[in-house]
BAGU-420992 format. One record per residue: residue in one letter; z, x negated, y negated of N, C-alpha, C, O in turn. Coordinates in steps of 0.001 Angstrom, whole numbers, padded with zeros to 6 digits, always signed. Example, Ala and Ser with C-alpha at 12.3 -4.5 7.8 and 13.67 -1.06 7.14 Angstrom:
<recs>
A+007800-013190+005690+007800-012300+004500+007800-013200+003300+008465-014236+003319
S+007080-012850+002250+007140-013670+001060+007870-012900-000030+008039-013409-001138
</recs>
This chain:
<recs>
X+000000-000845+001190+000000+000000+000000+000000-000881-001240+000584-001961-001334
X-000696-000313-002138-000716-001390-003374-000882-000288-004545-001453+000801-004477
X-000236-000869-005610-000456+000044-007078-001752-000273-007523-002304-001363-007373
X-002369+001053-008262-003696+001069-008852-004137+001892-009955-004492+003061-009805
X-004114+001241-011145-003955+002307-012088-002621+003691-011896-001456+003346-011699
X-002914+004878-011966-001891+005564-011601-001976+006193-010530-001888+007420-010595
X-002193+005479-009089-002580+006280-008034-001352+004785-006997-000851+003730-007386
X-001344+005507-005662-001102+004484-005101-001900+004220-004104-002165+005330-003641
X-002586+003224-003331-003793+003618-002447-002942+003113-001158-002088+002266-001422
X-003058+003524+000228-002492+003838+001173-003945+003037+002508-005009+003630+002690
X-003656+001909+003112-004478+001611+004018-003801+001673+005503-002593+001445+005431
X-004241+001910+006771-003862+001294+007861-002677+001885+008327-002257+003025+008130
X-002190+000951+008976-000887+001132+009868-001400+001766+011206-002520+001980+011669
X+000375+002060+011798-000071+001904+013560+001236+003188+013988+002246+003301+013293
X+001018+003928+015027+002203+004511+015437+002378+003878+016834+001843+003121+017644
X+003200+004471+016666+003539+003562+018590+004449+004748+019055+005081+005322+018168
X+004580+005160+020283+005449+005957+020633+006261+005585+021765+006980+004638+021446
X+006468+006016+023185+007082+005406+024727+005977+005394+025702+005919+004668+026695
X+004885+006484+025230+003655+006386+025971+002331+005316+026035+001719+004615+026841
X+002338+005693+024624+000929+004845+023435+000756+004666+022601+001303+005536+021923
X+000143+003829+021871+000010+003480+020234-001392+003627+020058-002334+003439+020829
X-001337+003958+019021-002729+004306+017651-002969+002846+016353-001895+002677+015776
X-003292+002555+016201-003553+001400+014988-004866+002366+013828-005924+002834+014248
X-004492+002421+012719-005316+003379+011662-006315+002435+010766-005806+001331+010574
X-007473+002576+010232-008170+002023+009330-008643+002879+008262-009676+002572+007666
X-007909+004061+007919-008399+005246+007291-007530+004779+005610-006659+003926+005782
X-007653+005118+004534-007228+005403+002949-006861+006545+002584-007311+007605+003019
X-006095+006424+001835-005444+007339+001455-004705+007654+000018-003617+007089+000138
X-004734+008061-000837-004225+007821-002426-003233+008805-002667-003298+009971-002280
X-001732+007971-003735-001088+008867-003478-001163+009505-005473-000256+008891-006035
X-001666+010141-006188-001598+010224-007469-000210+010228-008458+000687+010994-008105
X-000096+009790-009109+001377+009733-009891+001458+010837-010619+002584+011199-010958
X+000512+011473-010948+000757+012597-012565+001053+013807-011341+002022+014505-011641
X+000477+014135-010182-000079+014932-009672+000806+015437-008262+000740+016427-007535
X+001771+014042-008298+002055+013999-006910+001697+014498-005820+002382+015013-004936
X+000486+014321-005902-000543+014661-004550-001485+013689-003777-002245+012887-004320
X-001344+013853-002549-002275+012999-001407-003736+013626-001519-004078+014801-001652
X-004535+012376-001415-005783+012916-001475-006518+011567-000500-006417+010370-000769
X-007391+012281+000883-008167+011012+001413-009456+010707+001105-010417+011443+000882
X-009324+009252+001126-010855+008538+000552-011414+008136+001436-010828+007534+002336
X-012810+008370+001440-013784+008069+002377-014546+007216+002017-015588+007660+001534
X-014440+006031+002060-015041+004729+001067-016577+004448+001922-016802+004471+003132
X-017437+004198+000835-019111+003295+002118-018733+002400+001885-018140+001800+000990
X-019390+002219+003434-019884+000438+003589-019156+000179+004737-018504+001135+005155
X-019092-000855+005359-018209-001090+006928-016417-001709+005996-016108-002615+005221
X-015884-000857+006515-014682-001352+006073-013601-002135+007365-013837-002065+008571
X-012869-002582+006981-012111-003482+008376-011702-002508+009387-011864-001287+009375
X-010923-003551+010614-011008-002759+011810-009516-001723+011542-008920-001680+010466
X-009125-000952+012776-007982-000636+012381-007051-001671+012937-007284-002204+014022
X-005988-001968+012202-004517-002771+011703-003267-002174+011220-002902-001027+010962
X-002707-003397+011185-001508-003048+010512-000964-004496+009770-001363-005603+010131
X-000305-004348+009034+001029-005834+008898-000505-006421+007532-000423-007506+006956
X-001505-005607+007337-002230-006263+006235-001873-006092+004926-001361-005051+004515
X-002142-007178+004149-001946-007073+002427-002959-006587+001706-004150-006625+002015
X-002367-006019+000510-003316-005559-000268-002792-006163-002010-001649-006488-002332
X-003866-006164-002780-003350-007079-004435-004959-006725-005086-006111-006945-004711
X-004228-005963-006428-005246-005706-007244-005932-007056-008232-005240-007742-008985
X-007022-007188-008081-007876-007890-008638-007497-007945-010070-006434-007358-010273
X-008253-008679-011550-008223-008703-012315-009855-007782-012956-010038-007249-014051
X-010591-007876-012028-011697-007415-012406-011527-005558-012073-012459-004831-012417
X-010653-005131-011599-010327-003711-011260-010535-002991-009226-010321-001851-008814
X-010979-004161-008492-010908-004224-007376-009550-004475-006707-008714-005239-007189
X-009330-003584-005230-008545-004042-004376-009084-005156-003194-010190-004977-002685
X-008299-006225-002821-008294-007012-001792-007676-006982-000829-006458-007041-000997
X-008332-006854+000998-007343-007006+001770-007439-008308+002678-008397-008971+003077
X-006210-008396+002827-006526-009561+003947-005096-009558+005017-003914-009240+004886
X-006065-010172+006255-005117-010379+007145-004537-009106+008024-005275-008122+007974
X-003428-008966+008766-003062-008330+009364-002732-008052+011142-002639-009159+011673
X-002629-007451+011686-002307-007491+013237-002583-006033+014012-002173-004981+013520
X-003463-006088+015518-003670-005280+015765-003601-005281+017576-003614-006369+018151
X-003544-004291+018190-003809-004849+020177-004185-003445+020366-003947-002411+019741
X-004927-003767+021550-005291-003202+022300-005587-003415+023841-005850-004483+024396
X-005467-001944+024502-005208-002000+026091-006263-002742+026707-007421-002413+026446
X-006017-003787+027564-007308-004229+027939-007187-003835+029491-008276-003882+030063
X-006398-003561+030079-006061-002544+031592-004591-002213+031670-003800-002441+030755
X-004213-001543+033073-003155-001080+032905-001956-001951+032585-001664-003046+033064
X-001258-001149+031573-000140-001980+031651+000121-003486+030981+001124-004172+030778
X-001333-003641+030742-001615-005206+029727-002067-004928+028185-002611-003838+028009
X-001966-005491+027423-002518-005421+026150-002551-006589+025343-001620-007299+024962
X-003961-006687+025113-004408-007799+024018-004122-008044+022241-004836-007581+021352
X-003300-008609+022112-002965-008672+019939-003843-009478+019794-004148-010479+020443
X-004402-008857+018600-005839-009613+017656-004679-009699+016428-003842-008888+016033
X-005180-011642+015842-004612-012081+014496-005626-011544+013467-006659-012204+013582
X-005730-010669+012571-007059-010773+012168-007224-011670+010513-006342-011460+009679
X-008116-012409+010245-008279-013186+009482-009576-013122+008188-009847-013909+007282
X-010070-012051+008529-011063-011476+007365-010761-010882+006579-009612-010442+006621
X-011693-010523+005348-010875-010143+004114-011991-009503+003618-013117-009972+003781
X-011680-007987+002747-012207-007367+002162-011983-006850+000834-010874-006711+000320
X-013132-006563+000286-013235-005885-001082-013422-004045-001444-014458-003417-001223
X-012212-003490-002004-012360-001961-002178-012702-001685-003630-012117-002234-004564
X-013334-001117-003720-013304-001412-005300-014419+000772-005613-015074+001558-004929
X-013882+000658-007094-014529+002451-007185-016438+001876-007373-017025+000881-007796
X-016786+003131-006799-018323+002946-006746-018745+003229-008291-018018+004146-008675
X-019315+002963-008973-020292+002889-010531-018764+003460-011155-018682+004650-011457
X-017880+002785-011282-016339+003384-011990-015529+005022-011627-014690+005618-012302
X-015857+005222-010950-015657+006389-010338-014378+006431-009385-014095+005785-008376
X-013798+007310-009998-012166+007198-009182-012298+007768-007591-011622+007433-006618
X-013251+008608-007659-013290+010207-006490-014354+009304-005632-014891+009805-004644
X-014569+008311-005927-015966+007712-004877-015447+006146-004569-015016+005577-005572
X-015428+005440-003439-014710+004450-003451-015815+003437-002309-016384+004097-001439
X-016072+001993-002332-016987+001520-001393-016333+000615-000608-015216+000619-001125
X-016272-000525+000732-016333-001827+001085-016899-002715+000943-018104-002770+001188
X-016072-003884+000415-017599-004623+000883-016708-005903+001552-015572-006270+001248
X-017467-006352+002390-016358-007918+003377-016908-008765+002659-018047-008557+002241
X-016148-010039+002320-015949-010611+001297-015717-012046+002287-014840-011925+003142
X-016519-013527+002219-016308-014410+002418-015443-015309+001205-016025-015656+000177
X-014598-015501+001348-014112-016996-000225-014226-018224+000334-014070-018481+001528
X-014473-018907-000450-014574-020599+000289-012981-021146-000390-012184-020395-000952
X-012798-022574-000172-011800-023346-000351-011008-023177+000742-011444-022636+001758
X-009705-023648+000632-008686-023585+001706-007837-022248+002064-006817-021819+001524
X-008686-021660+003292-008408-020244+003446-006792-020284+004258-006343-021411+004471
X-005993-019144+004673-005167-019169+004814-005025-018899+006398-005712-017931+006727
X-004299-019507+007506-004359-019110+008841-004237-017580+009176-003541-016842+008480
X-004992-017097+010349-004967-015923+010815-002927-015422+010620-002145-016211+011149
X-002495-014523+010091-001402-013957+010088-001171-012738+009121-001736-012543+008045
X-000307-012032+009680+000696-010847+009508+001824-010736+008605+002388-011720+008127
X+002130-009611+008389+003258-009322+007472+004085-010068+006598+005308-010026+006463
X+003047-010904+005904+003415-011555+004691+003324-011272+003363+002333-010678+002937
X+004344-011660+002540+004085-011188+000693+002987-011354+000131+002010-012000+000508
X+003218-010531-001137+001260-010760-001659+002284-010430-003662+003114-009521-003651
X+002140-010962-004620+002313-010434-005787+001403-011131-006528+000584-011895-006017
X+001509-010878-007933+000852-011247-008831+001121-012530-009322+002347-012641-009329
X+000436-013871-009862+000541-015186-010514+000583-014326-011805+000205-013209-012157
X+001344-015585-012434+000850-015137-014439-000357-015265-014844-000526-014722-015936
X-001588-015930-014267-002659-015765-014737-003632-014965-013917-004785-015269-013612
X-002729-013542-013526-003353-012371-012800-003626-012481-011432-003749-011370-010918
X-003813-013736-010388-004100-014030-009435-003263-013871-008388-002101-014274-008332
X-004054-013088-007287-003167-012869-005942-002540-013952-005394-002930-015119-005386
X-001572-013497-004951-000430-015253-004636+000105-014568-003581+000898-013676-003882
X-000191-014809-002072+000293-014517-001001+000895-015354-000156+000152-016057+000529
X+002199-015477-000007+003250-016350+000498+003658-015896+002404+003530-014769+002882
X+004090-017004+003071+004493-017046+004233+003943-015911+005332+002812-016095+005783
X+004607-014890+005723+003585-014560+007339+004395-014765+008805+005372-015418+009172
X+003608-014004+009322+003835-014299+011102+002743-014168+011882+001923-013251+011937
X+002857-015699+012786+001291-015162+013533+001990-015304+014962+002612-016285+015369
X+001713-013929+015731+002355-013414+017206+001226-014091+018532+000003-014081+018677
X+002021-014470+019085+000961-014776+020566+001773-014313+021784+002848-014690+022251
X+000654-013114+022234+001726-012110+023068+000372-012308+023655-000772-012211+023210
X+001147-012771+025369+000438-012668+026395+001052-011605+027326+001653-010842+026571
X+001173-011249+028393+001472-010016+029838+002869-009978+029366+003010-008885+028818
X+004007-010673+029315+005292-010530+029577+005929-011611+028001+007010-011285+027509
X+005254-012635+027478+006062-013183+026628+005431-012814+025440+004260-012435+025410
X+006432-012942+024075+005830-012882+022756+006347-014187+022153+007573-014299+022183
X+005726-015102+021662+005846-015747+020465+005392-015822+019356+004164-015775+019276
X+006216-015970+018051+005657-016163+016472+006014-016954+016133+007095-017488+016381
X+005024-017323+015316+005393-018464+014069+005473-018219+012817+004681-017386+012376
X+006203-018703+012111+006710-018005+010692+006045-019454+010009+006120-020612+010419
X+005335-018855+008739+005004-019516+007390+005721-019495+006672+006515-018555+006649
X+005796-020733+005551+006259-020737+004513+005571-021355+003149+006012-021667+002043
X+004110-021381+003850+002968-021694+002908+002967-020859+001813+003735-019899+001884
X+002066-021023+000469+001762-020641-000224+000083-020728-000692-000560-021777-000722
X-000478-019288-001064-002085-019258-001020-002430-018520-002587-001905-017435-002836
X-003167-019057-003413-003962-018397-004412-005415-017824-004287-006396-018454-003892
X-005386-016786-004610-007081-016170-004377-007486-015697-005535-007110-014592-005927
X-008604-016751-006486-009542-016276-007472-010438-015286-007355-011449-015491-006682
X-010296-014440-007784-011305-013108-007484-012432-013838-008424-013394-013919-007661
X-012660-014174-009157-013422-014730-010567-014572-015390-009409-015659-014970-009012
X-013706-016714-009063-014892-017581-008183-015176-017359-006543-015845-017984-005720
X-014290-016089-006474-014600-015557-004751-013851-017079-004170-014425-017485-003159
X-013044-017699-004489-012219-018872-003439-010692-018747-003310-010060-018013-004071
X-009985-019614-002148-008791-019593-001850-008829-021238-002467-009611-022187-002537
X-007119-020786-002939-006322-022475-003381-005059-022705-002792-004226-021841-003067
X-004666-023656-002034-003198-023735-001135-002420-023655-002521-003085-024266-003357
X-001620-023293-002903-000228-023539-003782+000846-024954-003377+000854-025472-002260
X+001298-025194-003987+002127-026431-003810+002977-026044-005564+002609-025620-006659
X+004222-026495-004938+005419-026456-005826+005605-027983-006154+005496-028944-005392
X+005923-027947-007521+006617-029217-008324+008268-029603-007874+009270-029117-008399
X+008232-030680-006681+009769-030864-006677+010519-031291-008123+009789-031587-009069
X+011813-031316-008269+012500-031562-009512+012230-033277-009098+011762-033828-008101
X+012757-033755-010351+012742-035257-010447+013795-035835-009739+014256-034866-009136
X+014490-036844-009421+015755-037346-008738+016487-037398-010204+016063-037503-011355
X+017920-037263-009557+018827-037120-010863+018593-036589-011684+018982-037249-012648
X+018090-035580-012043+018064-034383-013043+019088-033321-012789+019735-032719-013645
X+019140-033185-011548+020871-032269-011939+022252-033575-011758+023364-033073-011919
X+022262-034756-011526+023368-035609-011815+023224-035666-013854+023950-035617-014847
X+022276-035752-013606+022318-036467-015221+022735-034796-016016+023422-034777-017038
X+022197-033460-015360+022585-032141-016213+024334-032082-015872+025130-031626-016693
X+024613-032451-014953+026538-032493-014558+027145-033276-015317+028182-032867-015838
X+026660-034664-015604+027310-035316-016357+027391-035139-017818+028288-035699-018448
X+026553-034434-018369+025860-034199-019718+027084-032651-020207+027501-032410-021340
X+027350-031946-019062+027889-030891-018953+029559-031168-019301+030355-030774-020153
X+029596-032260-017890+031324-032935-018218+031560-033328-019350+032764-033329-019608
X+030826-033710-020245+030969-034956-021490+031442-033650-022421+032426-033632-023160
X+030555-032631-022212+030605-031439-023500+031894-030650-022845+032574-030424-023846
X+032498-030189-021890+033947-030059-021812+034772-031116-022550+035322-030671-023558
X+034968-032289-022312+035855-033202-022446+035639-033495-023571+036428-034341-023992
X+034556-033011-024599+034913-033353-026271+035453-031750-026753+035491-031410-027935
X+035727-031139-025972+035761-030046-027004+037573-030310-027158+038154-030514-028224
X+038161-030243-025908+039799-030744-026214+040238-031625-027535+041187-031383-028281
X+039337-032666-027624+039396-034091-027925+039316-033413-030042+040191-033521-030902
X+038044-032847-030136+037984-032358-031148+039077-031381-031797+039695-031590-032841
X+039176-030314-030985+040570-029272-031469+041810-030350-031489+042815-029898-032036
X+041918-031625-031019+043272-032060-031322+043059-032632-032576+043954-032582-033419
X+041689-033319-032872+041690-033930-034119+041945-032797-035208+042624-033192-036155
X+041568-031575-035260+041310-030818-036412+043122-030502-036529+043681-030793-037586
X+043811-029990-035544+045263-029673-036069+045820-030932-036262+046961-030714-036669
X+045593-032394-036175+046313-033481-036573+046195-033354-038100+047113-033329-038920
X+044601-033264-038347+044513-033322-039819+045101-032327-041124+045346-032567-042306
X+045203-030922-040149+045904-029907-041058+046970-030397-041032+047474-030787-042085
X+047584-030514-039911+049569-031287-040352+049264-032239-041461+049731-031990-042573
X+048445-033425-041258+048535-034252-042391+048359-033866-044029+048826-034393-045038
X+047460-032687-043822+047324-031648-045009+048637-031242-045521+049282-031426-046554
X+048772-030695-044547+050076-029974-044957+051382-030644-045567+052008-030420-046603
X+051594-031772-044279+052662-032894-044947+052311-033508-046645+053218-034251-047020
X+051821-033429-047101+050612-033632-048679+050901-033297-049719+051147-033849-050791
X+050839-031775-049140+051688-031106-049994+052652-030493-050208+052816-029785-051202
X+053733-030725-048986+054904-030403-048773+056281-031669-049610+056096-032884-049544
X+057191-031235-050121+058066-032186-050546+058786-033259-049266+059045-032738-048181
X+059053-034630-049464+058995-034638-048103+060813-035111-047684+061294-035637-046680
X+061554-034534-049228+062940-034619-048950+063453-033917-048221+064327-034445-047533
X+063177-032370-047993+063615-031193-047434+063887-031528-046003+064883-031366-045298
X+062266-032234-045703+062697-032524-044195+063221-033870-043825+063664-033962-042680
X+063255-035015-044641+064046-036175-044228+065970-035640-044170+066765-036128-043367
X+066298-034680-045115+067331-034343-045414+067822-033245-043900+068887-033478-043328
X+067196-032472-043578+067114-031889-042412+067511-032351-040913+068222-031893-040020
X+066577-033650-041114+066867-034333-039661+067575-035223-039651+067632-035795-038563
X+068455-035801-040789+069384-036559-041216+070747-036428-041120+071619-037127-040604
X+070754-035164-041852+072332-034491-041879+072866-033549-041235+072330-032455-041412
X+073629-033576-040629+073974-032136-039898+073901-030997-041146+073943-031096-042372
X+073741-029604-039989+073091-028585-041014+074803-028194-041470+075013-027186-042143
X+075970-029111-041021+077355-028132-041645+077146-029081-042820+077934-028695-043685
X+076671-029819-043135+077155-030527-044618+075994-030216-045650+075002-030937-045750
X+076150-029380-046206+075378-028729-047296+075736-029297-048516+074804-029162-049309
X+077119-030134-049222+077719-030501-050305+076802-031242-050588+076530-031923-049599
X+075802-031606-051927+075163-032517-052286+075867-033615-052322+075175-034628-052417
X+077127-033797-052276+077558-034753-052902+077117-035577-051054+076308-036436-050704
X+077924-034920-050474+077971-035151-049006+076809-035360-048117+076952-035374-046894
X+075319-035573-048863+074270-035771-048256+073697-036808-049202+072829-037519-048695
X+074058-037088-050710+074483-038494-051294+074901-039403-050621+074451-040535-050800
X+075763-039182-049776+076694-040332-048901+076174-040688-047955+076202-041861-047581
X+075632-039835-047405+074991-039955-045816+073495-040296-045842+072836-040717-044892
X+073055-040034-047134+071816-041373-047473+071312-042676-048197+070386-043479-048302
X+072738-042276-048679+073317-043357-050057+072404-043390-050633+071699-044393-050518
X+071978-042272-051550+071504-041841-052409+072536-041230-053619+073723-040982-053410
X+071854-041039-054917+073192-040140-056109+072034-039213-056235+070812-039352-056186
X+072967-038082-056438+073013-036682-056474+072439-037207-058424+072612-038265-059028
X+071898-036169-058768+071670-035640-060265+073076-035640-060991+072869-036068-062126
X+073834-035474-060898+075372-034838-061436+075873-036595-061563+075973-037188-062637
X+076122-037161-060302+076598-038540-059872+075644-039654-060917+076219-040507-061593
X+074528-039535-060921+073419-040066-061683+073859-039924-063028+074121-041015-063535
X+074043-038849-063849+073987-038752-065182+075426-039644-065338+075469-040803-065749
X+076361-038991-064998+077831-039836-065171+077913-041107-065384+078409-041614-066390
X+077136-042052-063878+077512-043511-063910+076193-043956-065196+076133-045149-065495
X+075064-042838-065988+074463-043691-066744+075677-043352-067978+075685-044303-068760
X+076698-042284-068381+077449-042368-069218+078511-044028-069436+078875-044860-070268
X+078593-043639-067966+079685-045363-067814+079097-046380-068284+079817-047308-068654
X+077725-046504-068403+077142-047513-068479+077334-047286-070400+078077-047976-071099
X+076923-046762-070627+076563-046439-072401+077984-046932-072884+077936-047911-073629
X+079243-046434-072596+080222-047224-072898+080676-048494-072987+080806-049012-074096
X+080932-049063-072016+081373-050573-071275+079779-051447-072430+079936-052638-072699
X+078636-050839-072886+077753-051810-073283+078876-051896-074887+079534-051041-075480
X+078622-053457-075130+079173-054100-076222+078049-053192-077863+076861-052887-077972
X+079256-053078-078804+078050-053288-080297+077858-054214-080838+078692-055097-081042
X+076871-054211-081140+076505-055145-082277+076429-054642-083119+076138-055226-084163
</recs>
């Protein structure tokens, strides 16, 4: 199933029951405004019936399918799985929503191995990007798969496939982002201590700075100026004026 304009288009699939299975190659659209099913009868040879195939809208206004998985009875009790590995083009006949065609579609470049039920989304520069897969090898009694983890681009533009490949990171680019990280914790402490050192020093500035030498000096029971004179051997204002009286006396005239 794949989105298309405002419809959803509906390919394939398989029922299976305890008796027998069916595999489908028929379309089907589901409308969004309308919420109604409506089947399309597309020309041209369209693929076999399947299941497990992708579908990804083109940039040019075409659907693409590719890939998928299908078996059939080849006598009693045995059955043959086909990988299938061809790929087709759905696209509306002369723009026409109600009329729809096939056409099988060769791409050159590096095509992608026969497999099943793998992702398909969009690249940023519009291009189908179909990732990983399973390809089954089921003989009488055993099944084995192999799982992908490839990556495939398909230019609708030049009709070719491109393998994808990812950019590993550099070495030490996340040591050097951890350490870069630690440094910016460990200044932020460092800074908030500098800024309240400097307000105290502010503050001490403009604070008188007898109040508190006198504070941590004297016990808080001796409040008598005279009595905190003594205990810093310092003179009080009162003590001060007096001994300059003594002095004005005892000086000789001339």
């Amino acid at each position: 199933m794949v989105a298309w304009k405002r419809q959803l288009i509906l390919f394939g699939g398989f029922h299976e029951s305890t008796r027998d299975y069916i595999y489908y190659n028929d379309v089907y659209a589901f409308n969004l405004d309308t919420f109604m099913w409506s089947k399309l009868s597309p020309a041209g040879t369209g693929p076999t019936p399947r299941s497990g195939c992708q579908m990804s809208v083109t940039p040019q206004g075409g659907i693409v399918l590719y890939g998928g998985y299908s078996k059939q009875r080849v006598k009693k009790d045995v059955d043959k799985g086909t990988r299938h590995s061809d790929m087709f083009l759905l696209k509306p006949e002369d723009g026409r929503k109600d009329k729809w065609v096939w056409t099988r579609i060769n791409p050159s470049g590096v095509k992608p191995t026969p497999r099943s039920g793998f992702s398909v989304a969009t690249a940023p520069n519009h291009q189908p990007l179909f990732f990983g897969g399973v390809c089954d090898e089921e003989e009488e009694e055993n099944l084995e798969g192999e799982f992908f983890n490839d990556l495939y681009f398909y230019d609708a533009t030049r009709n070719r496939w491109f393998a994808g490949q990812l950019k590993k990171l550099k070495s030490g680019w996340r040591r050097r982002t951890r350490k870069r990280t630690v440094r910016r914790r460990l200044r932020a402490p460092r800074v908030a201590v500098r800024t309240r050192t400097v307000q105290r020093r502010a503050a001490r500035r403009t604070e008188s700075p007898c109040p508190g030498r006198l504070e941590s000096a004297v016990p808080a029971s001796a409040q008598d100026p005279a009595m905190l004179g003594d205990a810093l051997g310092i003179l009080c204002p009162d003590e001060q004026e007096e001994k300059v009286l003594k002095g004005c006396k005892r000086a000789p005239v001339s």
